[in-house]
C-alpha positions in Angstrom: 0.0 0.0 0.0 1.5 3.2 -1.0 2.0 6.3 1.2 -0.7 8.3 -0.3 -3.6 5.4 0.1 -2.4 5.0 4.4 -2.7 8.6 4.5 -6.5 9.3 3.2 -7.6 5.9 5.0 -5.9 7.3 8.3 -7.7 10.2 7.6 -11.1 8.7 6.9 -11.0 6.5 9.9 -10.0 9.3 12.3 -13.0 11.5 10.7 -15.9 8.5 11.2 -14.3 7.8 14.8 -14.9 11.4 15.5 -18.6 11.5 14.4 -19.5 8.5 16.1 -17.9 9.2 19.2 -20.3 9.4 22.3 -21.8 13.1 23.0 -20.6 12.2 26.9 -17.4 10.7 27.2 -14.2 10.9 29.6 -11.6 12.7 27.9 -7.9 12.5 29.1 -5.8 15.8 29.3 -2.7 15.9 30.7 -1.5 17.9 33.9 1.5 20.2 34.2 2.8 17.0 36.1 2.4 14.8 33.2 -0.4 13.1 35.1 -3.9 12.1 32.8 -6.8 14.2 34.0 -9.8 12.4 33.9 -13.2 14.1 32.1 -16.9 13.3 32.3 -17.9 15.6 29.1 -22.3 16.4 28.3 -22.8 19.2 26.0 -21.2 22.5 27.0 -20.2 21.2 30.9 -16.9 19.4 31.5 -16.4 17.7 34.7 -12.9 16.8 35.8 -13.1 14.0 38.2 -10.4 12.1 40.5 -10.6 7.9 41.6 -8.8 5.7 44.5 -9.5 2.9 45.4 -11.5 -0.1 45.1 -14.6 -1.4 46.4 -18.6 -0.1 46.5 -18.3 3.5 44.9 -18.3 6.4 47.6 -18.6 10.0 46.1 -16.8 12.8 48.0 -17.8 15.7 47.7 -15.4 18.4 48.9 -15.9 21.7 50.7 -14.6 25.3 50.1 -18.1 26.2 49.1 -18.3 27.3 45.5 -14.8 27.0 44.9 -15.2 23.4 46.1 -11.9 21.5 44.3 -10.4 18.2 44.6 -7.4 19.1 46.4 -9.7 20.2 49.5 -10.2 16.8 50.6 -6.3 16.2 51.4 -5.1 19.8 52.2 -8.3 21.8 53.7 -10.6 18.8 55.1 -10.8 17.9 58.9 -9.7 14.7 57.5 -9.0 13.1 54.2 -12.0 10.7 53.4 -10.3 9.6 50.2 -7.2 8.5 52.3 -9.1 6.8 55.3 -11.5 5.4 52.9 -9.6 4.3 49.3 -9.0 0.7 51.1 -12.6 -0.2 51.4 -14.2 1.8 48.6 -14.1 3.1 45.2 -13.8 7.1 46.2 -14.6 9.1 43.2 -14.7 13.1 43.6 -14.6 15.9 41.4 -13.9 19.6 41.0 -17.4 21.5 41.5 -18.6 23.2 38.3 -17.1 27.0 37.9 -15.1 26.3 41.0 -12.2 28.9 40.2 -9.9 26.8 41.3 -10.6 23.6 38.9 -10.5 22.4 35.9 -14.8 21.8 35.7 -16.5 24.4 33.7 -20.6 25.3 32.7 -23.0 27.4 32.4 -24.2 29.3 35.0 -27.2 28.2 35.4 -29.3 30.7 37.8 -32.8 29.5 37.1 -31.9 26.2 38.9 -28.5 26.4 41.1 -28.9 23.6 43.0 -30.3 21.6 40.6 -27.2 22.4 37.8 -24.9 20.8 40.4 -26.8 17.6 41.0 -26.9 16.8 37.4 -22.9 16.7 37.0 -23.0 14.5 40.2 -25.3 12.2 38.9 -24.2 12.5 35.4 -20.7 11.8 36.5 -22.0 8.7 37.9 -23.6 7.6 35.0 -20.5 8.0 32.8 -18.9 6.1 34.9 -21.4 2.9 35.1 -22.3 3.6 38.8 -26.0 3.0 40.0 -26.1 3.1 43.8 -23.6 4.6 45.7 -22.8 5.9 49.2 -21.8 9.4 49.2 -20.2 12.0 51.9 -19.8 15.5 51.7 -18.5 18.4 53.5 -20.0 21.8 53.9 -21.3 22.7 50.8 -21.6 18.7 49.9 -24.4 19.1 53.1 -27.6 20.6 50.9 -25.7 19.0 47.8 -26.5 15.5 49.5 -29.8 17.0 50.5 -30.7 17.4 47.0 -29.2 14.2 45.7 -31.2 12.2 47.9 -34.3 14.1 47.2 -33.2 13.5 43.3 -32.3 10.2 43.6 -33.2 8.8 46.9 -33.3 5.0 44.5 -29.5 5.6 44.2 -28.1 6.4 47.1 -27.5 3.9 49.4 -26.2 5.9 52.6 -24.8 9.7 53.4 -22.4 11.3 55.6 -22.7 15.4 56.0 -19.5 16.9 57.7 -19.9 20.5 59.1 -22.7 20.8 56.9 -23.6 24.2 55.1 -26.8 25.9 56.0 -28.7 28.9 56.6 -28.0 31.2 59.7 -30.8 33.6 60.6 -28.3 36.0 62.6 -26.4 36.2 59.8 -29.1 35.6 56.5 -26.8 37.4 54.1 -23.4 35.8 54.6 -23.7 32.9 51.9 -24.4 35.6 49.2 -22.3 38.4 50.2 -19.4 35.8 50.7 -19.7 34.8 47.0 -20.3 37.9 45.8 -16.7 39.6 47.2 -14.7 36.2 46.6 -16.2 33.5 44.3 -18.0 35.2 41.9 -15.0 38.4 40.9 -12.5 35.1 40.7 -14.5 33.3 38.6 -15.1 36.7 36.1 -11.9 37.2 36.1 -11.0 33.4 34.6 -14.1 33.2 32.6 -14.5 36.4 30.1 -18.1 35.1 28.6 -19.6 35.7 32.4 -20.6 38.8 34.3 -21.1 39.7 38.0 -25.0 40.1 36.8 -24.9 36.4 36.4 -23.4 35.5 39.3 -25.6 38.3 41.2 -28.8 36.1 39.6 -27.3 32.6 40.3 -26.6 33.5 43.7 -29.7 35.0 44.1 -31.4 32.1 43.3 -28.7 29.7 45.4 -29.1 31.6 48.4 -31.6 34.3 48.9 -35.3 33.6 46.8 -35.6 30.9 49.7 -33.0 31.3 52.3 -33.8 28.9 55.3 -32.9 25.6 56.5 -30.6 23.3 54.4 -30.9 25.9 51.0 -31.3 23.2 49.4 -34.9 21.1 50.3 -37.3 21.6 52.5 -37.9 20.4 56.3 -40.7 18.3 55.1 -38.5 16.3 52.8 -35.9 15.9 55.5 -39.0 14.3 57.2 -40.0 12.3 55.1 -36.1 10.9 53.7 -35.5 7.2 54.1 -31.9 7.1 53.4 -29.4 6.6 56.5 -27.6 9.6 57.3 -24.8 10.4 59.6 -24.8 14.3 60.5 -21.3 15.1 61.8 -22.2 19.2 62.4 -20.1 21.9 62.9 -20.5 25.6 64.7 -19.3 28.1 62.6 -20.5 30.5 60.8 -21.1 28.8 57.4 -22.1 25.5 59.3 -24.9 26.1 61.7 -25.0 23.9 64.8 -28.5 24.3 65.0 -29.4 23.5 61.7 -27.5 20.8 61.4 -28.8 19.5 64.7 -32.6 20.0 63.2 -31.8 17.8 60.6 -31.0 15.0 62.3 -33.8 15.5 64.8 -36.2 15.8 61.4 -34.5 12.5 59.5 -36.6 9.2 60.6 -33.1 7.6 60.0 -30.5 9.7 61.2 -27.5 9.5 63.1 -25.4 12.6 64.7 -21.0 12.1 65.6 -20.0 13.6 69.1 -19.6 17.3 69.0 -17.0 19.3 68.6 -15.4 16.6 67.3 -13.0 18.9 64.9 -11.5 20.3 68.5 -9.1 18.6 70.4 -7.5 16.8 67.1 -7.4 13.9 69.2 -11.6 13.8 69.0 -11.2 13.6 64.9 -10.4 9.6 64.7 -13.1 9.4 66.9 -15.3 10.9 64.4 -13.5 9.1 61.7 -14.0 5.7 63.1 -17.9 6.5 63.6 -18.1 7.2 59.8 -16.3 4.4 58.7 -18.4 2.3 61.0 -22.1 3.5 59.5 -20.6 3.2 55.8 -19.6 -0.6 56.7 -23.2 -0.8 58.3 -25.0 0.1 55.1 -22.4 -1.2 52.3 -24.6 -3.8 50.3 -22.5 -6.7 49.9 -20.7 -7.4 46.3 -21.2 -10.7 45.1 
């Protein structure tokens, strides 16, 4: 076969690869470290996600609110849930869409903040060949589990909330204002094609049309959840004690850590052991 005739059959089969190629895919791009970064790709959102470990699939969902990235979970967590937990389980997280930080980027999408999030979570998922999974979450990853179970309470096996986020009636405008002077000007200043009037309306919506409880769902859904969940709450001003305390008292099948339990240090493997404990109480077994 002559040069020319490899070259136009190259060609051809690298053109009907491309139009046959799945609208959602993972695509690899390489770090500055020389490391593959894993994608999870659906129309104009691109999701880039992280795995350790082997096992029943746990999704960890970090904190930082917003700017919620994968490196949280090691460097700004209480503790690392992907290192206490990659023995046991198949920990998948990802960086949070727009997060500044990250490499995941959408469309803001202010008519349904919440919502926007929990389809990359579930999407994610479904890339990746995952129907039921356990998932835990800090701070923000509280009303993002809220909403995930209220989404897809058929899915989700059992949760763990760690200094959950929620909404603090001394201080009702702290969530918005917060993002406004630190998320939102970062992420403008990364992304050209958005505007602080879009993040004013996304955050709007996020935070302030309904501001009370969880953000995310309503007490009478908290009521009315059947999933186990383990409530390991905080007292700060992002994570309300009380709220988080309401939610456990509202969840039929809830459990709540020792508090504090951030402070001593010595208390966290206390907490640590409790969470590894419910996960192995609810882990279906793998045949």
């Amino acid at each position: 076969m002559d040069s020319t005739r490899r070259t136009v059959l190259a060609t051809g089969a690298a053109a009907v690869a491309a139009a046959t190629a799945p609208r959602a895919f993972a695509q690899q791009q390489t770090a500055k470290g020389g490391t593959a970064m894993p994608y999870y790709e659906k129309g104009n959102v691109r999701i880039h996600y992280q795995e350790a470990g082997s096992g029943f699939p746990l999704l960890i969902i970090p904190g930082g609110g917003l700017n919620s990235v994968i490196p949280w979970v090691a460097s700004g967590a209480p503790f690392d849930a992907t290192a206490e937990f990659k023995n046991e389980y198949r920990c998948i997280t990802a960086d949070l869409r727009n997060a500044y930080d990250g490499h995941s980027t959408g469309p803001l999408e202010a008519d349904r903040p919440w919502d926007s999030h929990t389809d990359d979570q579930l999407g994610l998922m479904d890339h990746l060949g995952i129907r039921k999974f356990m998932v835990l979450g800090y701070c923000i990853g509280g009303p993002f589990i809220w909403n995930l179970l209220k989404r897809a309470p058929d899915r989700i096996v059992a949760a763990v909330l760690a200094q959950p986020s929620g909404f603090r009636k001394e201080m009702p405008e702290q969530s918005y204002t917060g993002n406004m002077k630190g998320w939102g000007p970062e992420l403008v200043k990364r992304r050209p094609d958005l505007t602080m009037e879009q993040v004013d309306r996304f955050l709007t919506k996020m935070y302030r049309t309904n501001p009370d409880f969880v953000y995310s769902v309503s007490r009478d859904f908290v009521r009315s959840c059947q999933t186990p969940v383990l409530v390991l709450p905080d007292d700060s001003p992002p994570h309300p004690y009380a709220v988080a305390m309401e939610s456990v008292m509202l969840a039929p099948k809830a459990e709540v850590s020792l508090f504090p339990w951030k402070e001593p240090k010595d208390r966290v493997p206390l907490a640590v052991r409790q969470t590894r404990s419910f996960l192995r109480a609810h882990r279906p077994a793998i045949a």
